[in-house]
C-alpha positions in Angstrom: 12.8 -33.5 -164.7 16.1 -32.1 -164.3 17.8 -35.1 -165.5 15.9 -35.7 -168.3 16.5 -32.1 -169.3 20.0 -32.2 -168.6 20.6 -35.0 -171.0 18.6 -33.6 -174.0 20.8 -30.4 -173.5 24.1 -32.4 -173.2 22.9 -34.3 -176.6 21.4 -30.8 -178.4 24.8 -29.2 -177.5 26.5 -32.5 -179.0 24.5 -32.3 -182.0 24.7 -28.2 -183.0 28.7 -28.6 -182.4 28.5 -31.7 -185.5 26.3 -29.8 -187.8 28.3 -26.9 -187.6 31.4 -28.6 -188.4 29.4 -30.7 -191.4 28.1 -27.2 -192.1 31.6 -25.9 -192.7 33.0 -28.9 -194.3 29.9 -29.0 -196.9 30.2 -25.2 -197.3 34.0 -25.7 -198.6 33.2 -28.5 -200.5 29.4 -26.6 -201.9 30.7 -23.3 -202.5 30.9 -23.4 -206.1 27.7 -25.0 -206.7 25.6 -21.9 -205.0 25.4 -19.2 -207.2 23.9 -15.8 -205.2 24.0 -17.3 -202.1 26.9 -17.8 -199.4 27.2 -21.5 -197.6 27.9 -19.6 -194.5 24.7 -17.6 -193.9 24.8 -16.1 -190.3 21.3 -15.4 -190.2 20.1 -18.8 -191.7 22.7 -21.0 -189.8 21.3 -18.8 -186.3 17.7 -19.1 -187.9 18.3 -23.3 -188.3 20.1 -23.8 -185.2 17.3 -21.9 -182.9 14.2 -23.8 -184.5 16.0 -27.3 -184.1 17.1 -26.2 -180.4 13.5 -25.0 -179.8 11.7 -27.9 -180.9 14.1 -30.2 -179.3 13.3 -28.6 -176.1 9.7 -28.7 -176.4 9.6 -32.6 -177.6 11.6 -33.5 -174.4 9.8 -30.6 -171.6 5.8 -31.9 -172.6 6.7 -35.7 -171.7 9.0 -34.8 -168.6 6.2 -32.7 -167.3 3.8 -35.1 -167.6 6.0 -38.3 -165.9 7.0 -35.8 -163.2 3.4 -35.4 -162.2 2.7 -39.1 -161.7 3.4 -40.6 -158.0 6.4 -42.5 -158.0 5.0 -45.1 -155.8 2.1 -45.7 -158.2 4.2 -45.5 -160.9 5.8 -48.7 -159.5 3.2 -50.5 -158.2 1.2 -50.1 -161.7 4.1 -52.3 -162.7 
């Protein structure tokens, strides 16, 4: 389980460090286009970035939990 965890956090870590930098770049390139509104919201950017983070987590914990459980021997012979 700690594998499969490990890797999704690699990959979500990957992930939020390229959407920030498109989130910059589209900012700059945005900004006059948004009228009452700043391309560089703390509180939305920390808002987005927790949700995504949270339901990444939760899509990769319920099936981990679930092959954990299972006998590896089984497993194998069921093949």
């Amino acid at each position: 389980m700690g594998q499969v965890t490990g890797g999704v956090v690699r990959l979500l870590l990957a992930g939020i460090g390229v959407g920030l930098l498109g989130t910059v770049i589209a900012g700059r390139v945005l900004r006059s286009f948004l009228f009452g509104v700043e391309p560089m919201d703390s509180a939305t950017l920390v808002l987005t970035l927790l949700t995504v983070g949270a339901a990444s987590m939760i899509a990769v914990l319920v099936p981990a939990r679930r092959a954990a459980r299972i006998d590896p021997m089984l497993a194998i012979r069921a093949e």
